[in-house]
C-alpha positions as CSV (number, residue, x, y, z in Angstrom):
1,X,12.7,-21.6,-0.8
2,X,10.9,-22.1,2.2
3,X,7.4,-21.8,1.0
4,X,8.1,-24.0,-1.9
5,X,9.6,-27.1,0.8
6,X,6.6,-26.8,2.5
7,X,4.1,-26.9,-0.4
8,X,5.9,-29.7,-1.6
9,X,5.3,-31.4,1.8
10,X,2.0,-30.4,1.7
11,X,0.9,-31.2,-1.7
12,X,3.0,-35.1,-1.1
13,X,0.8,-36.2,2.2
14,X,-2.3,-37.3,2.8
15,X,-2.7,-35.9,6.4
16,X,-2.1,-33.1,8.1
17,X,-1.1,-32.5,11.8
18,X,-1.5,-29.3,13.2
19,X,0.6,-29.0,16.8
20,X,-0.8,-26.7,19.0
21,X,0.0,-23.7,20.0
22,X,0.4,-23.1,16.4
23,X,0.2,-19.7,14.8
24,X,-1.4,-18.1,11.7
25,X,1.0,-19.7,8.9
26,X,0.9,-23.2,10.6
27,X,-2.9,-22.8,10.6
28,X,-3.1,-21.6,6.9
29,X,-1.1,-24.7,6.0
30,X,-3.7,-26.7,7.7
31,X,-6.5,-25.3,6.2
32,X,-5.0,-25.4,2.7
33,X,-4.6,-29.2,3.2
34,X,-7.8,-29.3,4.0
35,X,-8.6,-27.5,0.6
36,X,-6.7,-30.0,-0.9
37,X,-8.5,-33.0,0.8
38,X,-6.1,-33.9,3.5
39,X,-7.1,-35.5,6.5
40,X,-6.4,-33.1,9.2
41,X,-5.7,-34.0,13.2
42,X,-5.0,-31.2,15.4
43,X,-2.9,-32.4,18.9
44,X,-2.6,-30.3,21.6
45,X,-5.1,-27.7,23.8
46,X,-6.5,-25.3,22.1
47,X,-6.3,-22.2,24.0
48,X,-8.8,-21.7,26.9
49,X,-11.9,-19.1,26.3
50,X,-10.8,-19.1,22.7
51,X,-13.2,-21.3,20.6
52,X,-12.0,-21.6,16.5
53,X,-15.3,-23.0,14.9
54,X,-12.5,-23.5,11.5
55,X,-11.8,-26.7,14.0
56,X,-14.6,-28.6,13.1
57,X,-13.1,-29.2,10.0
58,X,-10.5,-31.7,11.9
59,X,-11.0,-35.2,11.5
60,X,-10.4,-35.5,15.0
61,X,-8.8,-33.2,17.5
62,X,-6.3,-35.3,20.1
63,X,-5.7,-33.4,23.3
64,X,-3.1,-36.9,23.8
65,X,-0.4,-38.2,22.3
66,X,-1.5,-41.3,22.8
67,X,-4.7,-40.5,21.3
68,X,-3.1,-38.9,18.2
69,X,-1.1,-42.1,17.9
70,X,-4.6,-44.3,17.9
71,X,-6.4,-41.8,15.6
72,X,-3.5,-42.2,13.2
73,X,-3.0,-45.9,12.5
């Protein structure tokens, strides 16, 4: 029941938010929104010393919430 909630959720936006830290189902989620041509905004710091090159398919990553707010108007 759970996957099919948040397919449905998926499949019914147009953007996607990934909230960091966010592990490996919350990051498959974003990528399969990508795949599904979602924007995509990731908010939060990604984790020091670890780079994710996958991120560069983020319209935008806010390290703010105020930014994330601006970006998503």
């Amino acid at each position: 029941h759970a996957f099919q909630s948040d397919k449905f959720g998926l499949d019914w936006s147009d953007t996607v938010v990934l909230l960091l830290p966010a592990g490996n189902s919350s990051h498959l989620e974003a990528g399969y929104g990508v795949g599904q041509s979602k924007e995509l905004f990731i908010y939060g710091e990604p984790i020091r010393g670890k780079y994710d090159a996958m991120y560069g398919f983020a319209n935008e990553i806010c390290e703010t919430w105020d930014e994330l707010v601006e970006v998503l108007k």
